[in-house]
C-alpha positions in Angstrom: 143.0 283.5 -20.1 140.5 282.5 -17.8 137.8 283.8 -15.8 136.7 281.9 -12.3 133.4 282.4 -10.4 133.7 280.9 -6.8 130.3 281.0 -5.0 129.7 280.2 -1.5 128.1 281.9 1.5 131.2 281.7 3.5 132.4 284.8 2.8 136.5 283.8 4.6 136.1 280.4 2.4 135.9 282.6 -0.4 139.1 284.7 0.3 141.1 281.7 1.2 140.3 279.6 -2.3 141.3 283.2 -4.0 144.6 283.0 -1.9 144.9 279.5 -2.5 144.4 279.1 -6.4 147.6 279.7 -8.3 146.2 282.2 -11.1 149.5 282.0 -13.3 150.0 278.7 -13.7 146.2 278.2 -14.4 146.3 281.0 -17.0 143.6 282.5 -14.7 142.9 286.6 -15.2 140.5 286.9 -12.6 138.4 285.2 -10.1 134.8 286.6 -9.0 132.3 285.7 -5.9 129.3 285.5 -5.3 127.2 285.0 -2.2 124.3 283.4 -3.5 122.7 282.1 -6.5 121.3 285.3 -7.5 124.5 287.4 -7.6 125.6 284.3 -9.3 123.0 284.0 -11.9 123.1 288.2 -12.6 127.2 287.6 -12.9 126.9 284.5 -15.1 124.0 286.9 -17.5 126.6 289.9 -17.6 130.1 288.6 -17.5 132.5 285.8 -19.1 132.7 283.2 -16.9 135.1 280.0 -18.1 134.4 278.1 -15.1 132.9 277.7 -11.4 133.6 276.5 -7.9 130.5 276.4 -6.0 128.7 275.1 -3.1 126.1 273.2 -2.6 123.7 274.1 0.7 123.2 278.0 0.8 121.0 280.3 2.5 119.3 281.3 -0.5 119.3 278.6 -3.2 121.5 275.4 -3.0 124.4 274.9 -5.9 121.9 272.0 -7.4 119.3 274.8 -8.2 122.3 277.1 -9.7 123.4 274.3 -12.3 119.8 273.4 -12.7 119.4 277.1 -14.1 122.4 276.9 -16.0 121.5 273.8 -17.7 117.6 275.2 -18.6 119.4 278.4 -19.5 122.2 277.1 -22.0 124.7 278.6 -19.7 127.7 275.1 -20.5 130.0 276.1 -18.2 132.3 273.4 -16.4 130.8 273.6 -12.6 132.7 271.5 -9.7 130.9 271.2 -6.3 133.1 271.9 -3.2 131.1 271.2 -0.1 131.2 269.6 3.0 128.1 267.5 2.0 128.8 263.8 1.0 125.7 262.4 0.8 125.2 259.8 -2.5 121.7 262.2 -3.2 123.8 265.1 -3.4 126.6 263.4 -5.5 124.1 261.7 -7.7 122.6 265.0 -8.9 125.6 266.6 -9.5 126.6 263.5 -11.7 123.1 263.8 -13.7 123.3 267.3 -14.2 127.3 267.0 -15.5 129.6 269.0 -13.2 133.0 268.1 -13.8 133.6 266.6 -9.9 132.8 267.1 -6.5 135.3 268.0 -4.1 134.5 267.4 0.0 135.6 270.3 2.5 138.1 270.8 3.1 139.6 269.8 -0.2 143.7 269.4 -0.3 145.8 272.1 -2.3 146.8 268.7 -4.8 142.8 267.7 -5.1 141.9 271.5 -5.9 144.5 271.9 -8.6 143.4 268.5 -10.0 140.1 269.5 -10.9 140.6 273.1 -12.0 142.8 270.8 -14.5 140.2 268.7 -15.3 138.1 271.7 -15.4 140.5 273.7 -17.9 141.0 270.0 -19.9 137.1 270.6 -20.7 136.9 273.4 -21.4 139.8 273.3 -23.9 138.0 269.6 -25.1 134.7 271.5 -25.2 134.6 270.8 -29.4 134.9 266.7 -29.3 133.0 267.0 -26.0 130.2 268.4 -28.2 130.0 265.0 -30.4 129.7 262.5 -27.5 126.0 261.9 -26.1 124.9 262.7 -22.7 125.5 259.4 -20.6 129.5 258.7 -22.6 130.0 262.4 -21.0 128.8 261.2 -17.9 130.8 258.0 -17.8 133.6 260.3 -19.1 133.4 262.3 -15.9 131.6 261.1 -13.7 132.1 256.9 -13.4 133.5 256.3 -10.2 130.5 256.7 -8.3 128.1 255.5 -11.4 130.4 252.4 -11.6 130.6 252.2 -7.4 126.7 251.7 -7.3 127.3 248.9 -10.2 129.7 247.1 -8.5 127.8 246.6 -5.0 125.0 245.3 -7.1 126.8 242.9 -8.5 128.7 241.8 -5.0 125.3 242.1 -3.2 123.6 239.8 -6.3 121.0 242.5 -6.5 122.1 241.5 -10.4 122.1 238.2 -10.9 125.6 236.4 -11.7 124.6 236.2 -15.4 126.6 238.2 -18.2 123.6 238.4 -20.5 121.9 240.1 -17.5 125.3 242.1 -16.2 125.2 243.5 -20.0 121.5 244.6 -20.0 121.7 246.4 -16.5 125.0 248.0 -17.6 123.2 249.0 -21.3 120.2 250.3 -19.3 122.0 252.5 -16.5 124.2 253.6 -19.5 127.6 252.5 -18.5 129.3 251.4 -21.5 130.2 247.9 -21.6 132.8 245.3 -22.9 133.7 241.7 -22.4 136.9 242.3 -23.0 137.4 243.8 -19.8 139.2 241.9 -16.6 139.4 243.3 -12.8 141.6 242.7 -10.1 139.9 242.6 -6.5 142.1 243.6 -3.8 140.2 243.1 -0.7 141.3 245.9 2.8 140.6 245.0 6.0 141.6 247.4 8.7 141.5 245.4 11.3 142.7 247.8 14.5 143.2 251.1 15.1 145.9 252.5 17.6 145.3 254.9 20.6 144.1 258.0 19.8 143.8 257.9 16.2 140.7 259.6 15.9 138.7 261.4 18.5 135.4 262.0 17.0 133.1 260.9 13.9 134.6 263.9 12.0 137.9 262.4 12.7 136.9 259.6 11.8 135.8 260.1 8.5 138.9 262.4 7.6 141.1 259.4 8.2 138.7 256.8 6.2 138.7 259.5 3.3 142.6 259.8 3.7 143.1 255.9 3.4 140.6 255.7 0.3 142.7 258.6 -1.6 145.9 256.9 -0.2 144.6 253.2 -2.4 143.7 255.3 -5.2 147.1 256.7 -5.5 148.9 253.6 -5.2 146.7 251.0 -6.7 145.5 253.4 -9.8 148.2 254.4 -12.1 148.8 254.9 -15.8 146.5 253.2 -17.3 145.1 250.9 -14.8 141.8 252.6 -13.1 139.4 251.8 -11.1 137.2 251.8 -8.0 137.1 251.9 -3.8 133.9 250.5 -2.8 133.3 250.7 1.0 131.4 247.6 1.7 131.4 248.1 5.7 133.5 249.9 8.3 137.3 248.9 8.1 136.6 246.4 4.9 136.8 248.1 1.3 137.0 246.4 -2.1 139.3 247.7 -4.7 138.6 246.9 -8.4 141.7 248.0 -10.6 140.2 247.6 -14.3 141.9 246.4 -17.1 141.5 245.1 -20.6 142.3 241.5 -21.7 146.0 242.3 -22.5 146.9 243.1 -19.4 148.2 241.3 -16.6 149.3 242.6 -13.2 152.1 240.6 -12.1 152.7 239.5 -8.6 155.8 241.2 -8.0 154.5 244.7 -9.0 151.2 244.1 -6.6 153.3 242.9 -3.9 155.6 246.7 -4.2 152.4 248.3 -4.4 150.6 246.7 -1.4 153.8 246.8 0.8 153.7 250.3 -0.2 150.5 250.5 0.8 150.4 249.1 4.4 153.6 250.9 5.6 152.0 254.4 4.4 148.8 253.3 6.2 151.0 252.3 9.4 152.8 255.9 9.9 150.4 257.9 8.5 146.5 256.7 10.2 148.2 254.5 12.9 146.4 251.0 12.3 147.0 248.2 11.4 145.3 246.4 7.7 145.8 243.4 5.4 145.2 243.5 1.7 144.0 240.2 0.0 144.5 239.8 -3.4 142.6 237.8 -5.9 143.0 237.2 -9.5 142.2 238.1 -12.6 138.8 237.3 -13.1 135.6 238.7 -15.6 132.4 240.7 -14.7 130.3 237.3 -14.2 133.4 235.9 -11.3 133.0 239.3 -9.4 130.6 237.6 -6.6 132.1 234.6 -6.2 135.8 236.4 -6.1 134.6 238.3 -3.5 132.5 235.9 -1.4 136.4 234.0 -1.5 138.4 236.7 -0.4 135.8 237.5 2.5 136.2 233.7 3.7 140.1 234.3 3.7 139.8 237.9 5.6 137.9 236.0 8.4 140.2 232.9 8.6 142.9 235.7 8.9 143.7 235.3 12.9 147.2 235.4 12.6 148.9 237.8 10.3 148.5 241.5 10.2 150.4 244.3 8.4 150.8 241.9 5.1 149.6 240.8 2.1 147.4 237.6 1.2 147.2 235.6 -2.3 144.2 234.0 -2.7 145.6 231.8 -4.8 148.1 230.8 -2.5 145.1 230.0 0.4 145.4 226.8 1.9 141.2 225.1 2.6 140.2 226.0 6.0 140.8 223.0 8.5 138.1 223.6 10.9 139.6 220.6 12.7 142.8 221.6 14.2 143.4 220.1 17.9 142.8 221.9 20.6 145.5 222.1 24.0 144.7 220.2 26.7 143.7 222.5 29.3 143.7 220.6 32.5 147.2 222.0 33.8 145.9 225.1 33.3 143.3 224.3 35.3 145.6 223.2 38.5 147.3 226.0 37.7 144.5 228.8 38.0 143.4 226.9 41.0 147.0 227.4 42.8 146.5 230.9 41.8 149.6 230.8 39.3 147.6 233.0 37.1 150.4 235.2 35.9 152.3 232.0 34.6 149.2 230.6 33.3 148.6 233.9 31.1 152.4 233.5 29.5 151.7 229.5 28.9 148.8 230.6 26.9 150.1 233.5 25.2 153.2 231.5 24.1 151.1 228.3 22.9 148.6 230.8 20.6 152.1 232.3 19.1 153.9 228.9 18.1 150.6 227.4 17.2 150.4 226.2 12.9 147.4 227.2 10.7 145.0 228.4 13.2 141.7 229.9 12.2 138.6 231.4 13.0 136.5 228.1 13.8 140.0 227.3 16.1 139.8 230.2 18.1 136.1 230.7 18.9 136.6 226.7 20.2 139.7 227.5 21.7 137.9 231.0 23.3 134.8 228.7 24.9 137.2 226.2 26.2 139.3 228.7 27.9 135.9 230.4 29.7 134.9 226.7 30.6 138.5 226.4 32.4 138.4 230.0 33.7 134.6 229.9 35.2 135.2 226.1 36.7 138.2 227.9 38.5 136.0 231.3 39.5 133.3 228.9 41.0 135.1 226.5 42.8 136.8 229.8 44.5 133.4 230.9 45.2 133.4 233.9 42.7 130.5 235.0 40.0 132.0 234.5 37.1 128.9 236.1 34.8 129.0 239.0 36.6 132.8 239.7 37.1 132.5 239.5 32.8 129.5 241.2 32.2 130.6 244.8 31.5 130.9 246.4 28.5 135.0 246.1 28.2 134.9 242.7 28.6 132.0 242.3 26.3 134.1 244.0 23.7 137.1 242.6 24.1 135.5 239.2 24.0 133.4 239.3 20.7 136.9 241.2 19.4 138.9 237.8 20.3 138.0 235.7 17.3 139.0 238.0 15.5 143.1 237.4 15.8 145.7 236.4 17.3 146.4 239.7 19.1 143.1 240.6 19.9 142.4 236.9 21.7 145.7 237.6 23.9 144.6 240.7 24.8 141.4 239.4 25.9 142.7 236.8 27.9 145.0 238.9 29.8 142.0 240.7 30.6 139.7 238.2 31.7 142.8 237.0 33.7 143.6 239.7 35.1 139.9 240.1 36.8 140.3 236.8 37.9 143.5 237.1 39.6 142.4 240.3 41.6 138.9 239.2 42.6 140.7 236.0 43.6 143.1 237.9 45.8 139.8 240.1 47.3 138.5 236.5 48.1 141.4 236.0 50.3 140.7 239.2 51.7 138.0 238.2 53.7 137.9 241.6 55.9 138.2 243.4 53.1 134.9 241.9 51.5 132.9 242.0 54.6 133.9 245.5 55.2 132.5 245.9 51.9 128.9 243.8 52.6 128.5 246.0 55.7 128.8 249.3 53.8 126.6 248.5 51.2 123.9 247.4 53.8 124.1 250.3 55.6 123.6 252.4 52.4 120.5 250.6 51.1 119.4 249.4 54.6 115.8 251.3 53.5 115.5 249.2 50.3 112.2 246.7 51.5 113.9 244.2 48.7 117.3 244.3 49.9 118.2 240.5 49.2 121.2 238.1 50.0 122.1 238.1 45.8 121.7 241.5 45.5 124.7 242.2 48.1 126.4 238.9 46.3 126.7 240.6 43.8 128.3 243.7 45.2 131.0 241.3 45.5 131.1 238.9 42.4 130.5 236.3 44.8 128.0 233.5 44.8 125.4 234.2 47.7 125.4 230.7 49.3 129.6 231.0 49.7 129.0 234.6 50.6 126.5 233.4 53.5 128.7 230.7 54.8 131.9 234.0 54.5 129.7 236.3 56.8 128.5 233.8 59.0 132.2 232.7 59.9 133.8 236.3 60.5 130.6 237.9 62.6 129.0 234.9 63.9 125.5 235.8 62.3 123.8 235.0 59.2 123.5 237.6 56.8 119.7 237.6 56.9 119.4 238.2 60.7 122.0 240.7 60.6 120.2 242.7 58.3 116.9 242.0 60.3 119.2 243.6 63.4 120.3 246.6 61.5 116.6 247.6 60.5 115.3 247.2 64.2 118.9 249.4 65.6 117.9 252.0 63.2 114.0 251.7 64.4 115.1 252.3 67.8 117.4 255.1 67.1 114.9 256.7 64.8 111.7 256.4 67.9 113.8 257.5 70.4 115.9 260.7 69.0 113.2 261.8 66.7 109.4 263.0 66.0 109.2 261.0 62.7 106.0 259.0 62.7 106.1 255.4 63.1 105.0 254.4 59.7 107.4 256.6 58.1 110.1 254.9 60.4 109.0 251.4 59.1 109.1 252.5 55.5 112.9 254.1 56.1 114.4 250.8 57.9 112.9 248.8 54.8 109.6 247.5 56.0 106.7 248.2 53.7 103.7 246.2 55.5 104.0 248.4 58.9 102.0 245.3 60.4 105.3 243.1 59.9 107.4 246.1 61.2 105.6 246.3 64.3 105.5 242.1 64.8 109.0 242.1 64.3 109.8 245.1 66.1 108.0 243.1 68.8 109.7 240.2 68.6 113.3 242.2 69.3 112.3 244.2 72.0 109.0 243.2 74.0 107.2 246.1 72.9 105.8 247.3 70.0 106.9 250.8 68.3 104.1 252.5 70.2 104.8 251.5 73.4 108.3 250.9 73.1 108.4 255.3 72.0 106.2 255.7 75.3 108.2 253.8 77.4 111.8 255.0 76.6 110.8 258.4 76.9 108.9 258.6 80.2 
């Protein structure tokens, strides 16, 4: 029988891991708290304590300092952190010092049992345990993480590509070593995520942890291990390790990853591709890598599948690009919803397309699509300039999908501004307001209310002129001096703070062109009105 010692200094935690924690089938007797790391210490002292779920940041002393004692102390008793900290400092002491694993809050009913296993296992092992030096215990126990912060040394040639040198590192860090061994790199691109997946970081992460336990499960079995090494947001490497007599055949990966992928699709909602490579030594790691990488990024057409490296085809960074001049008439005719489906249809039939094809294909298409927006008059930079359509754009290259979503949005804005265009009322009604709003601004310029519009100031100019019979600049000029006027006759306001609320800074300007409207300056004009 066994006796547990949960501390934390969540005192409802507490009661819910007692709840939780099958005592029969874990041959348990009983299970004791403590708050802190002194009642733990005094219970540890007094009582039989076979093993310990603890936490790491409390109130009074973290869980680090707790082990630390025990360690000091003589106290060998099988420790596992459960915490909602998951910073490599944190995991990296807990490694050093020997607990038996380190669980993240909140920790699955199957993840808890696992380790009270593993935690039972060493106890029982305790004996043998006794004969194995310090670092095989740690490897033993604690390798993924050791091995983790190997492995991105290696793929980030921190160590050089040499296996004299991959040895020595290995030999100094204390990771046991062998020749003999082969890996598998799988490399996991997620490369979208659907609506509403995840609302906030914390979300976030819970998913990301979900699909890392979701690889392990399916990618590590029997005796194949190995590692999940998050090289960047949605792109992870796994490493299945194996020994020279093994082989993984291509059937068995392909069950696996398809396995994979549709778990992935119903249960985080995104979509992924898994590359393979092959079977390669410690000193191929890089290079294997670096390859797989270069056949993520050519990736623009399939999703949802798996990719052989060995079955790549070289990149052709010289595919032929449509002719886009009957797009072109097109767009100018307006035919922009017909245009859209030409395009869509000629990315989905088209053969071996890649990366370098669509950022060409993506500067061609803004070429056509800005000719079209400036022969209509309209400000193409500005129409594209906010933050969407920044996205979306540097998302386009990307794939397929994400390069026909972006051009149904880009021609989308292009269709409605278009049809405001036509609209002339509508965009001088929409000139005049915004004058009358900023009709104090002293810099209140022809490009500023251009761009109000998306609509280059010259063609704007020529637009205004036609429907009021004025040029923008006098009618501005106008609008100040109406307001004056207004302002001198119906209120007490002094004159320079009239000047300065029609937009004039330089009240000697105000008054010459106040002047040159009326006959009068402000003074007199004031004087005169009111006698």
């Amino acid at each position: 029988m066994y006796r547990l010692l949960i501390v934390d200094d969540d005192y409802f935690f507490i009661k819910g891991l007692q709840s939780d924690i099958n005592q029969e089938q874990f041959n348990i007797s009983e299970i004791v708290s403590a708050i802190n790391i002194r009642q733990a210490k005094k219970i540890i002292k007094n009582q039989k304590i076979d093993f310990i779920l603890c936490d790491i940041e409390m109130p009074q002393g973290t869980g680090i300092e707790l082990l630390e004692w025990m360690t000091n102390e003589n106290h060998n008793i099988p420790l596992i952190f459960l915490t909602s900290h998951a910073q490599f400092s944190y995991a990296k002491q807990a490694i050093q010092l020997g607990s038996v694993d380190y669980l993240l809050k909140p920790a699955s009913e199957e993840d808890l049992e696992k380790v009270i296993k593993k935690a039972i296992d060493q106890i029982n092992q305790s004996d043998q345990l006794k004969n194995l030096n310090y670092y095989k215990k740690l490897w033993n126990l604690h390798h993924p993480l050791i091995i983790e912060r190997f492995w991105l040394d290696i793929i980030n040639k921190s160590i050089p590509n040499q296996m004299n040198i991959i040895e020595k590192v290995a030999l100094k860090r204390n990771i046991p070593f062998s020749n003999k061994l082969i890996f598998l790199p799988i490399l996991i691109r997620i490369q979208r995520w659907h609506m509403d997946t995840y609302n906030s970081s914390s979300d976030q992460k819970t998913i990301e942890y979900g699909v890392r336990k979701l690889a392990e499960e399916v990618f590590f079995d029997g005796d194949n291990k190995g590692n999940y090494i998050q090289l960047k947001d949605e792109l992870s490497l796994i490493i299945v390790t194996m020994d020279a007599r093994e082989s993984y055949y291509r059937p068995i990966l392909e069950e696996k990853g398809k396995k994979f992928i549709n778990l992935c699709n119903m249960w985080f909602r995104c979509d992924l591709t898994c590359y393979f490579g092959e079977q390669i030594a410690f000193v191929d790691m890089y290079d294997q890598v670096e390859n797989l990488k270069v056949l993520e990024i050519n990736n623009v057409t399939y999703d949802n599948t798996l990719l052989f490296l060995k079955d790549a085809m070289k990149t052709n960074r010289d595919i032929q690009l449509p002719d886009m001049k009957t797009w072109v008439n097109m767009l100018k005719n307006s035919a922009f919803t017909q245009v859209s489906l030409e395009i869509e249809t000629y990315l989905k039939e088209a053969k071996d397309v890649n990366v370098y094809f669509l950022r060409n294909f993506q500067q061609n298409l803004l070429q056509m699509i800005y000719l079209v927006l400036n022969y209509k008059g309209i400000q193409a930079y500005q129409l594209f300039g906010a933050k969407e359509s920044i996205e979306l754009s540097n998302k386009a290259v990307h794939s397929i999908k994400d390069m026909i979503i972006w051009i149904r949005h880009v021609i989308n804005k292009a269709a409605y501004q278009t049809s405001r265009v036509k609209e002339t009322n509508t965009i001088v009604e929409t000139v005049l307001c915004y004058i009358d709003q900023n009709i104090d601004k002293p810099d209140l310029s022809r490009s500023e209310i251009a761009e109000q519009v998306f609509l280059n100031e010259d063609y704007l100019s020529r637009l205004f002129k036609k429907e009021l019979g004025i040029p923008l600049s006098n009618y501005i000029m106008d609008q100040r001096i109406k307001l004056a006027r207004e302002l001198l006759l119906k209120t007490d306001i002094s004159i320079s703070n009239i000047a300065f609320s029609v937009g004039y800074s330089n009240f000697s300007h105000f008054s010459k062109v106040f002047k040159d409207k009326t006959s009068y300056n402000p003074s007199e004009f004031r004087k005169k009105m009111l006698c």
